[in-house]
Every structure is written in C-alpha cells, then in structure tokens.
N, C-alpha and C positions, 0 to 999 in steps of 0.2 A: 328374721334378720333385724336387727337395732344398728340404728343409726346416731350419732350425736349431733344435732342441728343446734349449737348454743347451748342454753339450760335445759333445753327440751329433748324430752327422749322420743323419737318417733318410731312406731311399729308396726311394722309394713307386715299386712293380713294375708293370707289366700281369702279367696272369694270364697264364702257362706252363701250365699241368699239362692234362695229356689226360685228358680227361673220358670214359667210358664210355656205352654208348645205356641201361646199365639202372638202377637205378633205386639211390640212395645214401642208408643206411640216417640216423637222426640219430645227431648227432658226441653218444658216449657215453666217450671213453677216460678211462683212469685209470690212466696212467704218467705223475708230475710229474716223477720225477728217475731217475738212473742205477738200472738194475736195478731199477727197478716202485715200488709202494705201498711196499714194506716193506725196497727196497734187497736184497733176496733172490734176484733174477730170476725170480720167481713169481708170472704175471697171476693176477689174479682172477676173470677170464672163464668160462665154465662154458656150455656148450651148444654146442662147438665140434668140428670137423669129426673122426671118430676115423679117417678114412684119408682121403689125396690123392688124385685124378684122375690120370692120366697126364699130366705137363705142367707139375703144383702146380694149388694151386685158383685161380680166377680172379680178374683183376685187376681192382680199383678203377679204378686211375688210376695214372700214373709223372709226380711232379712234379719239375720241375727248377726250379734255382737254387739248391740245397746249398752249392755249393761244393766245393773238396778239402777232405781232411780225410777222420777214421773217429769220431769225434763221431756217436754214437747220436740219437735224438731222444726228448723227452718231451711227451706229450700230455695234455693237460688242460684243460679248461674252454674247448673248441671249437677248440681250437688247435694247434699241432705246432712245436716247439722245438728247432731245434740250433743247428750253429756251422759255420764252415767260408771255407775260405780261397779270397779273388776276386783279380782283377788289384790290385786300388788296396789291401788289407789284407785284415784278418779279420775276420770279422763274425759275429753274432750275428741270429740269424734268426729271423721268425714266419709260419707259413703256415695258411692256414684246413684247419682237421682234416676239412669234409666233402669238400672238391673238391682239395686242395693247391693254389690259389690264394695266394699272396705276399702280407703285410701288411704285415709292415715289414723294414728290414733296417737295423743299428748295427753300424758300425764299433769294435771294440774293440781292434784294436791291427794291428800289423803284420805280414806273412806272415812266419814264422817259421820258415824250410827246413831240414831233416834230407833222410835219404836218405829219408825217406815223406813228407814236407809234409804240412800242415793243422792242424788240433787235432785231441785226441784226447776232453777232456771233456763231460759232456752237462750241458745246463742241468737246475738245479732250480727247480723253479715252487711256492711259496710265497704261496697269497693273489693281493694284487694285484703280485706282484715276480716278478723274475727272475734268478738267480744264476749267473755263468760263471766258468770260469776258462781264460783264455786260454793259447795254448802259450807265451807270453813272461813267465807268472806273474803276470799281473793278475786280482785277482778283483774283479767289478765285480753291481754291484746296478744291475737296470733295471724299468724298470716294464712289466708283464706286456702292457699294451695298446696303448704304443705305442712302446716300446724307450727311452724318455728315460732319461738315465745319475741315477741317483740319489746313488751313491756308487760311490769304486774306491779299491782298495789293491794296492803292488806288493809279492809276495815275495822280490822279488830286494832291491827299494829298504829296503822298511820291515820286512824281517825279515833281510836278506843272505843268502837262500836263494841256494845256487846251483841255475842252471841242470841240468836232469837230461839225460845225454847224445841221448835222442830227446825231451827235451821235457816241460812242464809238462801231466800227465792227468789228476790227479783230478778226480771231480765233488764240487762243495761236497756237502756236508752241512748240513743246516737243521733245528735240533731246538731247538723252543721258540722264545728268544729270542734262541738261538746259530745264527751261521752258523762252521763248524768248517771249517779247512784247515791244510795241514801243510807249511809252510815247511821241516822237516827238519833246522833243526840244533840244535847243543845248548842255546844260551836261546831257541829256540824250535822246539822238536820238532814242537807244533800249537798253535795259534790258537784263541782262542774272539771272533767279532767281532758286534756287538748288529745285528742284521738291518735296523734301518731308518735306521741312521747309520753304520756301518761302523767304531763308534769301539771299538776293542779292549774287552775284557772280563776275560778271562784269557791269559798266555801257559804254554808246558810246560817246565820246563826238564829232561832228560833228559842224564845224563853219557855223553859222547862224540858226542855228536850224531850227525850222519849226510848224508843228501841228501834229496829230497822224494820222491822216487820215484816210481812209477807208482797204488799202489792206492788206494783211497777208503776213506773211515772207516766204519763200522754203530757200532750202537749196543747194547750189552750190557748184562745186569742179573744177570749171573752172580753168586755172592757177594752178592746182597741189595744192591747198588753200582751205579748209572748210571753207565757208562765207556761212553768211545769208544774203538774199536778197531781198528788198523789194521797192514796189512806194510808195512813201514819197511825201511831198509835194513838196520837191525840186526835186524832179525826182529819177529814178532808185538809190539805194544806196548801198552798198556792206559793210558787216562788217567780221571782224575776229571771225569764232567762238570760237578760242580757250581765246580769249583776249578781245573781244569785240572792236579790233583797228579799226577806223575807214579806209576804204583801196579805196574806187573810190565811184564818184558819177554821174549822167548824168543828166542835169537839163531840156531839150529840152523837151521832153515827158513829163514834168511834167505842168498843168494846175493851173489856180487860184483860183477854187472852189473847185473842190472835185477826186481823185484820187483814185481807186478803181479796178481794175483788180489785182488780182494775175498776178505777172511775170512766163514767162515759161521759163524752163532752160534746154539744152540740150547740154553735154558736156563741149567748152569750151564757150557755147552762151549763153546771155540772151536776151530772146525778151519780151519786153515790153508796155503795150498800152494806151492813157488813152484818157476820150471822150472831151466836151463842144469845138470840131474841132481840137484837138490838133494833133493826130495822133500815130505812130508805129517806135522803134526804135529797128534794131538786137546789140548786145554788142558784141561784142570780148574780152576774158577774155586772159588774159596772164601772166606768172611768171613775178614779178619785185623783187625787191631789198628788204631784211631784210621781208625774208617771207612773203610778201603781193604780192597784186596782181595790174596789169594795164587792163584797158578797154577801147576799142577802138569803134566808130562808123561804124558799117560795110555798114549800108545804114540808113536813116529817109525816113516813108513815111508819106505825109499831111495825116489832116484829113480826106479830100476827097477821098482819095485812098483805107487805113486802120485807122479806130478807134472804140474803146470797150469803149462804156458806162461804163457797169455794166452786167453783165453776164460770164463773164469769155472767155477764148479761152483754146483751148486743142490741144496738138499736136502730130500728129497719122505720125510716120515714121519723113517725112523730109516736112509735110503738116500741117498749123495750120488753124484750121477751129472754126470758131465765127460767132456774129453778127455781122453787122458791120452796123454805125452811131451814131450818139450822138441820145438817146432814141429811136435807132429803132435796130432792127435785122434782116438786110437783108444778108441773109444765105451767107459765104462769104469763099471760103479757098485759101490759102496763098500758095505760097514758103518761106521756110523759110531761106533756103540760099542765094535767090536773091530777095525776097521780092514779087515778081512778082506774082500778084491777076489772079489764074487758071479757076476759075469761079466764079459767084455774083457777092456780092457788090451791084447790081443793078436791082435784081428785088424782088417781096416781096410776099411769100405766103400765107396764110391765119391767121398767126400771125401778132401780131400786138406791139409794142412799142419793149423794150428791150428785150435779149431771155437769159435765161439763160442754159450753154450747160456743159452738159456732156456725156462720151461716153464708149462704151460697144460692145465688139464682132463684130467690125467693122462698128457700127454703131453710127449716134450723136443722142442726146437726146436732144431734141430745145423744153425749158419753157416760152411761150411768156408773156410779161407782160398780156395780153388778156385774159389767162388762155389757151390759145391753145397749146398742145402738138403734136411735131411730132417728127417721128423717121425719120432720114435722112441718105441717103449711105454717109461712110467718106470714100469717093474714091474720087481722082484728075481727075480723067478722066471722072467725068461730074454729076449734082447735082440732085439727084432722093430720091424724097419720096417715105417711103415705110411703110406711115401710119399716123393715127390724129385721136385728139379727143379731144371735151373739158373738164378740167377738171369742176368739179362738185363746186358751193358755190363759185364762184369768184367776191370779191366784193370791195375790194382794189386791185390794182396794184399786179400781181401773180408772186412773186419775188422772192421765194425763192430754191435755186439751189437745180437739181432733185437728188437724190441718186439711183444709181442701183447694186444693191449687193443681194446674195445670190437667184438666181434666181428672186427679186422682183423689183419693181420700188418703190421708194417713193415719195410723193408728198406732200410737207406740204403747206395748204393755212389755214394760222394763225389757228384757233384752231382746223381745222381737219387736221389730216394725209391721205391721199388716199393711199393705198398698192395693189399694181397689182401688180397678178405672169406673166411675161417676160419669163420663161422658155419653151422651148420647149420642 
C-alpha cells in the first residue's frame, strides 16, 4: 500500500525480520546519530559481555530490507534508522528496534552508482525529526514517525558543491538550533541550516575552498571557543559555531583523493588521521584574538607510523586505538599526548582490509572489511582477543560501522541488519 504524505512517498512493509524463540529484552538504545551519543564511537552501555562464545554471541534476529548501501544505523526512541538503495531509488528507512519489523520507508532521491553503490551516511535523530544526507547531496529533514519530508536542500544546487568522486557521506550534525553540513567550497566550506525550516543560518567562507569530502563534523571547545571541526580536503579545519567564522586550518594530514576519518577531540586537542600514506596529526587549540581560536602542531606522525583509511579511531582515557594502514587494519593503540605507538601497528589478525571500530565497557569492537568481527581489550598494557566471528552474507566489502547500544550489537551488511544481545 502507498501512501501520499506531502512530497514523500511512504511504503508500508509486512514484516521481514526473523524472530528468535527467546525472549526480546525492552528496546533501550541510545545511538541517535553517526558514531554514538557523543559522535566519539563510544556506547554507553556497561554490563556487557567481557569475552565471546565460539561462534559470536547469539543472535536476536537478521532483518532485511536495508537496502545496498554501507549507511550505519542509529537507534533511538524504539526505533532503528538508516538508508539504503532499492530498485525504484534511495530511501530512508524506520524499523522497530525490538523485533526489526519495517515501519516506514521514503524515498529521498535516486540510486547514485559508483563502483560500491548505495549511501554511505547515517541518519541523525533529533527530537521528533530525522536528518539524511543522500549520496546525490540532498540533505532532507523528516519526521521521526512517519518519514513525512519536512524540508530539503541540495549541495550541489544551493551551495554548487561538487560531487565527491565515491559520493556524498557525511552524517549531518545537529547542535542546538543548527543542523551543520559541509558543501566544501570556498563561499561555502560548511553550512549552518535552523533545524525545523532548513532555512540557512550561517555560511563558511574559507580561501581556496576544496570538495566536501568524506568525514563528519564533532564539535570542539578547545581554546574556551564552540567550533566545529572537521577533515576537509585541505586538512583539519575549525569553524565558529556561533558565526560560522572561519578560525584555523592544518593542511599536512590532508591527502589528494579521499579523506575520511572523523577527528577526535579531547579538551583542548584535536587528533586527526587520514590514509593513501599520509599519516596523524595531534592540534593544540588555544584562545587568540576577537574570540577565535589558534592551533598549533603538537607532533605529525608518517604514514608508516600512524594512518586511518576509513574505519574510524576512538579514544579510551589518554589511549587512541584503530586500524592502522591505508586499506588494512592492523589493530594499533596510540599515545595520545606523545604520539608514541604502545602496541601494533604491525601484526595482523584474522581480519583482513580495513576495520571499522567501535567501543563499549572497555572493550573495541574491530568490523573487518572481510566480514570478521572481533572483540578486543582497550587496554595499553598489551593487545588480547577476547572473541570472533564471522559475520553472515558478506559479499561486498563489510563497511559499515558496528553500533553497540542497549545491551545489542548491530551489524548492517547492505540489506541485512545482524542484531546480537552483547548483554551479560
């Protein structure tokens, strides 16, 4: 059955998803947007399992109708959130978080083929709304319950963003009364657009512009200063949130193809990574002059040392632990005040290409591109598995970042979700 809700087509599913005989805890999650609560890739969850079964731990349920695509999901407020591409277009998706049962599914724009198809970004869930951005550069607000199109803006149209060679990935950002996206060029480096009308706020203007590139923005308060902060294609770049001023940029970290890790920020640091050999820079952030901020170089490390493809880094205390190499992920944790590589780097366990990592109750969560999942200690004091398995249906590159929230794991490989209870 179709429905006409406004501009939006909405398509009400039967239920797909395989149910289990035992028994499904209540839907608790609390990942609204890319990379968790705090955009850091660090659930909040606590009471979870400290090693694996032979196997992985057991499964919930596998719901299908995802779609292609490597589009993470976000869960929230009984719900489960991504995107992903079907025969007729792209769509934007809701499935009930106890059973994976389908609620609605909107249409947001058109399959958008590269050599990997689908989208790459995760919705942000704000309230009663929902924020995408499509791989064709549309960033569209819908309403959390039943996908109606609220508002939408194009970056290619209304900013002349170009196209990024595999594709538009960031996931918005949503802070306060800003929703934040980064069209990438010079009179408009990033966006600041008011969340329930979509109608522009501030623009960036930044000399030389650039492309939009692959990473997402955080949000910094280094230097006594609210900035947003993101890898650009000129390298790390800092803006004013309340002004959109443009305030420091670092170009060194920044590569000529594709840039793609989220920055991590800790106080008054940013550390940032990016792959194709480039390597690892920590920031020193500092008050300067007419409320902005300075950033200084605290150490660069080559690519040889430290560098992040694509998978992410997280960081646990004063420890930043990744993959490390351009397309591989050999399990790797840092110093983050002296840089100084405590163990890795250099050997490689039963995964294989890039890993993508998240972490939980003192533990990492390593997604190999391979499909192999492992649970590994985030402790400095020396690198121990404490579990593996593969996932199920891996048949393209296994990309997309793990979620661990309200006792479960989630795993999305394009149009199935895998959901394991992690609880102990």
């Amino acid at each position: 059955m179709r429905l006409r809700l406004g501009s939006a087509t909405l398509v009400l599913l039967s239920a797909v998803a395989a149910l289990p005989a035992f028994d499904q805890p209540a839907a608790s999650g609390n990942w609204p947007q890319w990379r968790g609560p705090n955009r850091d890739g660090i659930s909040t969850d606590t009471g979870l399992l400290q090693t694996w079964p032979e196997g992985g731990p057991r499964k919930f349920f596998t719901a299908m109708g995802m779609g292609g695509g490597f589009s993470s999901v976000a869960v929230t407020g009984g719900r489960i959130y991504t995107m992903g591409d079907r025969r007729d277009g792209q769509y934007a998706l809701a499935f009930n978080e106890a059973d994976g049962a389908p609620i609605w599914a909107v249409r947001v724009g058109e399959t958008h083929q590269d050599e990997y198809g689908g989208p790459r970004a995760t919705p942000t869930v704000d309230g009663n709304a929902l924020y995408v951005l499509s791989s064709d550069g549309t960033v569209m607000a819908l309403d959390a319950a039943t996908g109606r199109n609220i508002w939408s803006k194009s970056l290619t149209r209304d900013y002349r963003a170009q196209t990024p060679n595999w594709l538009f990935a960031e996931s918005p950002l949503v802070d306060g009364l800003h929703v934040v996206v980064s069209p990438g060029t010079s009179g408009a480096a990033m966006v600041a657009l008011e969340k329930t009308t979509g109608k522009e706020i501030w623009r960036t203007t930044q000399p030389g512009g650039g492309s939009p590139e692959y990473s997402s923005v955080v949000i910094s308060n280094g230097g006594g200063v609210k900035q947003y902060v993101r890898l650009s294609s000129r390298g790390v770049i800092s803006v004013r949130a309340s002004d959109g001023q443009f305030m420091w940029a670092y170009g060194r970290v920044a590569n000529g193809t594709a840039n793609i890790p989220t920055p991590l920020v800790k106080d008054d640091m940013v550390f940032a990574s990016s792959g194709y050999g480039t390597g690892s820079v920590l920031m020193q952030v500092a008050p300067g002059a007419d409320g902005r901020v300075t950033a200084a170089e605290k150490y660069f490390l080559g690519g040889g040392t430290f560098q992040n493809h694509h998978g992410g880094m997280v960081l646990i205390g004063n420890h930043v632990y990744a993959g490390h190499g351009h397309n591989n992920g050999f399990p790797i944790c840092l110093e983050l005040a002296s840089g100084k590589v405590v163990w890795g780097g250099n050997f490689r366990n039963d995964g294989s290409g890039s890993a993508a990592v998240t972490a939980a109750d003192g533990h990492l969560y390593f997604r190999y591109q391979n499909g192999v999942m492992m649970l590994i200690e985030a402790n400095p004091a020396a690198y121990r598995e404490k579990g593996k398995f593969q996932i199920p249906g891996v048949r393209n590159p296994s990309w997309s970042q793990p979620v661990v929230t309200g006792g479960r794991m989630y795993l999305r490989e394009q149009d199935a979700l895998h959901v394991y209870d992690v609880k102990r």
